[in-house]
C-alpha positions as CSV (number, residue, x, y, z in Angstrom):
1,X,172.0,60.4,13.2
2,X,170.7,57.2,13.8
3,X,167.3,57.8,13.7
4,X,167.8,60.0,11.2
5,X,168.6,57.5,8.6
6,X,166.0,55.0,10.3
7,X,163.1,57.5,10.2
8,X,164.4,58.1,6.0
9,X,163.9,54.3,5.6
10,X,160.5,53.9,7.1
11,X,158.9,56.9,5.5
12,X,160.6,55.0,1.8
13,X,159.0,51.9,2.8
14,X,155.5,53.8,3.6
15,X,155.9,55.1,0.4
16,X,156.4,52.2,-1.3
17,X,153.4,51.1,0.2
18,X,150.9,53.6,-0.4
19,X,152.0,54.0,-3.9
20,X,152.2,50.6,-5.6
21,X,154.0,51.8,-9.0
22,X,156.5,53.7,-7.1
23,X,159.9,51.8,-7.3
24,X,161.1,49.1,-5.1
25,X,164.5,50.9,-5.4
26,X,164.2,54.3,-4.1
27,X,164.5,56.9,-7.1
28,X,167.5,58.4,-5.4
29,X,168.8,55.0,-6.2
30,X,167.9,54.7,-9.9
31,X,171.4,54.4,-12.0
32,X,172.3,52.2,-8.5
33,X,175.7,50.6,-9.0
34,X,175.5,48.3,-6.6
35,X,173.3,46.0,-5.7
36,X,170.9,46.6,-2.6
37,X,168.7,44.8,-0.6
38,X,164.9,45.0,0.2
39,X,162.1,43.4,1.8
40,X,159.1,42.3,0.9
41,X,155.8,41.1,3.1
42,X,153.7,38.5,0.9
43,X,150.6,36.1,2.2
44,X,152.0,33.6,1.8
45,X,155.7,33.2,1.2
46,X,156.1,35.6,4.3
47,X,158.9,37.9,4.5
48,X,161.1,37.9,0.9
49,X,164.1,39.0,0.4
50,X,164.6,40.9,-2.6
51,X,168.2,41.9,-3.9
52,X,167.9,44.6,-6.9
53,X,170.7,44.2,-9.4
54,X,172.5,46.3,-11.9
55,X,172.4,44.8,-15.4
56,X,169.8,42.2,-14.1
57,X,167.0,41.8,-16.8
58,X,165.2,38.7,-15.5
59,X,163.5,37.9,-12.2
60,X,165.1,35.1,-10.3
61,X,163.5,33.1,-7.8
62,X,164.9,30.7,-4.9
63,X,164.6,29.0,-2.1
64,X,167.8,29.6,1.4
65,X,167.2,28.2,4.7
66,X,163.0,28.5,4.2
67,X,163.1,32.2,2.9
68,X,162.4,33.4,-0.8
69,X,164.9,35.2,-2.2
70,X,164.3,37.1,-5.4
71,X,166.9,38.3,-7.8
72,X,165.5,41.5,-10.1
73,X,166.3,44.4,-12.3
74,X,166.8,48.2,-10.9
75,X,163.6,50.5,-11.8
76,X,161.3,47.7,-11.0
77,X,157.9,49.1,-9.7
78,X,155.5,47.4,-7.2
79,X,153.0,46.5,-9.3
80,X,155.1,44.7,-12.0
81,X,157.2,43.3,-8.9
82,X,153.5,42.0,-7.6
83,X,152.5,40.9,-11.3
84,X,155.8,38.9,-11.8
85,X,156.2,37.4,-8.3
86,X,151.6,35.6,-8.6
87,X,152.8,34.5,-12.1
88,X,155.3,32.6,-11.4
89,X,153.8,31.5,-7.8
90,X,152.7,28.1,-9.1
91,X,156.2,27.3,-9.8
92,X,157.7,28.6,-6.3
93,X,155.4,26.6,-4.5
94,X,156.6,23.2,-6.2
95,X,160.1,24.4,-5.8
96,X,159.7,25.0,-2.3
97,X,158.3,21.9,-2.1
98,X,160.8,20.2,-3.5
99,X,163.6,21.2,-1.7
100,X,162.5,21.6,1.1
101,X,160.3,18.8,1.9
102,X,159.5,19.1,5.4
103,X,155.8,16.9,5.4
104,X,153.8,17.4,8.9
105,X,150.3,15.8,10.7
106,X,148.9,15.9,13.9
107,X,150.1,12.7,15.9
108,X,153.0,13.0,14.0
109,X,156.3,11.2,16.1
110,X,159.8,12.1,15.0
111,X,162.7,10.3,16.4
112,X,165.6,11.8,17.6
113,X,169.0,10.7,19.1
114,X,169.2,9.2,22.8
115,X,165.7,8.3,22.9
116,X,163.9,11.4,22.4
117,X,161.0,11.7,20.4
118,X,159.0,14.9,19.3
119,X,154.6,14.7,18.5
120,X,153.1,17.2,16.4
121,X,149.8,18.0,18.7
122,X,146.8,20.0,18.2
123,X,145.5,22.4,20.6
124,X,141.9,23.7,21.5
125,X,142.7,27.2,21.6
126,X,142.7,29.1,18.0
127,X,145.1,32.0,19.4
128,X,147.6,29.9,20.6
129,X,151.3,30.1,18.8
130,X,153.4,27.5,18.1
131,X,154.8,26.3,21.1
132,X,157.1,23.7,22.4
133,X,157.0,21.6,25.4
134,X,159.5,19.2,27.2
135,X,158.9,16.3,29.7
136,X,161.5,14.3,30.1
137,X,162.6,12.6,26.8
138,X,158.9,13.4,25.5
139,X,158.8,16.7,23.5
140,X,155.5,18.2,22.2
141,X,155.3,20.6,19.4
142,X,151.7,21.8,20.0
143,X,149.8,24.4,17.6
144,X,146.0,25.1,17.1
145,X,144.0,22.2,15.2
146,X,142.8,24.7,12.3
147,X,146.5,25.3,11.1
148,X,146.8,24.5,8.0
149,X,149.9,22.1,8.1
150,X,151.2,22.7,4.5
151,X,151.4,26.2,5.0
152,X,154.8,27.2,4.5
153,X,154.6,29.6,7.5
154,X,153.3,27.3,9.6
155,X,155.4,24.6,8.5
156,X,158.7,26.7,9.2
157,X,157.1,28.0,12.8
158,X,157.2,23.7,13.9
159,X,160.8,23.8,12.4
160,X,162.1,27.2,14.7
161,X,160.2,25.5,17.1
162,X,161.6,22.1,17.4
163,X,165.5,23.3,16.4
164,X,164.9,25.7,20.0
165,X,163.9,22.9,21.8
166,X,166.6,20.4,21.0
167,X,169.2,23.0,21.3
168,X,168.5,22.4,25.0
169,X,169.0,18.8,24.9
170,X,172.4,18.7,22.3
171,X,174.6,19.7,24.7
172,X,173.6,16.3,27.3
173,X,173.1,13.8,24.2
174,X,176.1,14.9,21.7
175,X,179.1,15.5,24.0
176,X,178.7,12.3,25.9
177,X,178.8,10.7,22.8
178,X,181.4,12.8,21.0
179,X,183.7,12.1,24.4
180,X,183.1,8.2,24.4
181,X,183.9,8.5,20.6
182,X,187.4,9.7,20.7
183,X,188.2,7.3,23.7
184,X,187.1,4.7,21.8
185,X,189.5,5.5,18.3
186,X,192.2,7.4,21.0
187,X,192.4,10.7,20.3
188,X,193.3,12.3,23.1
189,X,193.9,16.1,21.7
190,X,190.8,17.6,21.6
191,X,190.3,20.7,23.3
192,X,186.8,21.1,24.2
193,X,184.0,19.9,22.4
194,X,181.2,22.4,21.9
195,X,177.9,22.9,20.4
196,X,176.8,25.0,17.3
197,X,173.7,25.5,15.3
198,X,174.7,25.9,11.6
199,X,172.1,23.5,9.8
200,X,174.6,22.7,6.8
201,X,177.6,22.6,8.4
202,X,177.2,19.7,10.9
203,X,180.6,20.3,12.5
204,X,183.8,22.3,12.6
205,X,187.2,21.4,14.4
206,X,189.6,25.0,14.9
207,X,193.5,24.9,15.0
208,X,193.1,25.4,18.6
209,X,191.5,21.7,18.8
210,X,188.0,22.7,19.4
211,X,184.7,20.7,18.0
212,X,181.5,21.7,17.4
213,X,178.8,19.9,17.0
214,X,175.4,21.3,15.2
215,X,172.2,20.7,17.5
216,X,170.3,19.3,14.5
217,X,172.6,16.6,14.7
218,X,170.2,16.2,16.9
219,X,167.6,14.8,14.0
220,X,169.9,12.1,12.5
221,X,170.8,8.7,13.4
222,X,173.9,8.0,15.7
223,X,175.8,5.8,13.4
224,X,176.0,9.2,11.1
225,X,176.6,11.2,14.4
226,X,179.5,9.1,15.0
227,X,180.7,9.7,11.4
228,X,180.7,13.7,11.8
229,X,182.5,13.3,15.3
230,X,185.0,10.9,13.5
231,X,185.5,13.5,10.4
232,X,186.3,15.8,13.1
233,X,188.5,14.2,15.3
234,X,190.6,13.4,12.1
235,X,191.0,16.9,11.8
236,X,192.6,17.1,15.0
237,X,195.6,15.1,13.0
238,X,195.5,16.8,9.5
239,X,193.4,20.4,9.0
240,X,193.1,19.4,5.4
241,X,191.0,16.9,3.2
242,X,194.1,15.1,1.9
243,X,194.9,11.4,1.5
244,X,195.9,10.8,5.1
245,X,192.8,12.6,6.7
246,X,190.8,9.8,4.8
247,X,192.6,7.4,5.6
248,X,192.6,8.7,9.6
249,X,189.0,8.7,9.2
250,X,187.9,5.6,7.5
251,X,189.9,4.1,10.4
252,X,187.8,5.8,12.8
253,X,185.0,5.1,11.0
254,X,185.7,1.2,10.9
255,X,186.4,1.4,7.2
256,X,182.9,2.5,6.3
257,X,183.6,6.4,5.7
258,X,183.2,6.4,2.2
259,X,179.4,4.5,3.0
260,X,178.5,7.0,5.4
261,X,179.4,10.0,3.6
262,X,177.1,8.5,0.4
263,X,174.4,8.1,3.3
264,X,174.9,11.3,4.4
265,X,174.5,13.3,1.2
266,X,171.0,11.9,0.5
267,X,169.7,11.8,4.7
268,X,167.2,14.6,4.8
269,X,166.0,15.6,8.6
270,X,162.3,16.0,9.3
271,X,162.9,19.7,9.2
272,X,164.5,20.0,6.2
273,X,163.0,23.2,5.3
């Protein structure tokens, strides 16, 4: 039954393909009542999302986690999807760069917590993929020299890249210092502490006393470190974000939280993309 169904969606998609006014929504789907998702391959803003909506009448454009989405009416064909999407491609671009300013050169060093650092490096051969390398503390993020570094693709292949490689190192740079942290302000209820990967939320305590810590965390300085691992061992205390949890945790914080979390809202990582 599987394939079935599998086999019906490829043999849409060719269709879509070879016939660009066909609809992006299937005609099965034309009075669609809810809204459905689709994708769509494009030089250069790679794979987009596309989410067709009932009632929609304009095209919406934005930017989640380095991938275009795009809001847009049911019965829309490929060719005014096409039409739309280069006319307003000017505008996506700046957008894009906007938010998501990730800026990267060969020879390029980023810093990183514990006394790593990661160099942008160019390599000889032309078929080579991004790739990452560690020795040591030294990490290399090595691509071939013809790249084009403002690509977006490009530019989002270095970020994958260099959040894979410091996964590996979160869990030996993080804990130590999450652990010496709650010595230090004596909290002595934690659970476990543990490592996640969410790039917005930089950590989460659960009611059984557990604390993650993101890997990007990786990215940012340790005074701001300690501030997350402080937020969270407040938690511990009071699962909320009343009075007392701020107090708990500008006391952790040495009476700077309300600093660091102004810091925080404006720090952007080197991958912020």
């Amino acid at each position: 039954m599987f394939c079935i169904i599998l086999q019906i969606y490829f043999d849409i998609l060719n269709d879509i393909i070879l016939h660009p006014d066909k609809e992006l929504v299937p005609l099965m789907h034309k009075n669609v009542k809810m809204q459905t998702k689709h994708y769509y391959d494009d030089p250069e803003f790679g794979c987009i999302i596309v989410t067709i909506k009932p009632g929609l009448k304009s095209f919406r454009a934005g930017w989640k986690d380095g991938v275009l989405n795009i809001s847009c009416r049911p019965n829309i064909t490929e060719h005014e999807f096409k039409s739309t999407l280069d006319a307003l491609r000017d505008k996506i671009r700046k957008a894009h760069e906007k938010k998501h300013g990730a800026e990267f050169c060969f020879g390029q060093m980023i810093k990183c917590f514990d006394g790593y650092t990661i160099t942008i490096c160019p390599s000889d051969n032309p078929k080579q993929q991004v790739l990452g390398h560690r020795l040591n503390k030294d990490i290399t993020i090595s691509l071939p020299k013809d790249e084009p570094l403002d690509n977006i693709n490009v530019k989002r292949a270095i970020c994958k890249t260099i959040e894979h490689m410091i996964r590996d190192i979160a869990i030996t740079s993080l804990i130590p210092l999450a652990q010496e942290t709650a010595e230090q302000v004596g909290c002595n209820k934690v659970n476990r502490f543990l490592i996640s990967h969410g790039k917005k939320t930089l950590g989460y305590c659960t009611r059984d006393r557990n604390i993650y810590l993101s890997s990007i965390l990786m990215l940012y300085p340790k005074h701001l470190i300690r501030h997350i691992i402080c937020h969270e061992l407040a938690h511990i205390e009071h699962f909320d974000h009343s009075e007392a949890f701020h107090r708990l945790c500008d006391r952790y914080d040495g009476g700077r939280e309300k600093e660091y979390i102004k810091e925080l809202k404006t720090f952007k990582t080197a991958i912020a993309i």
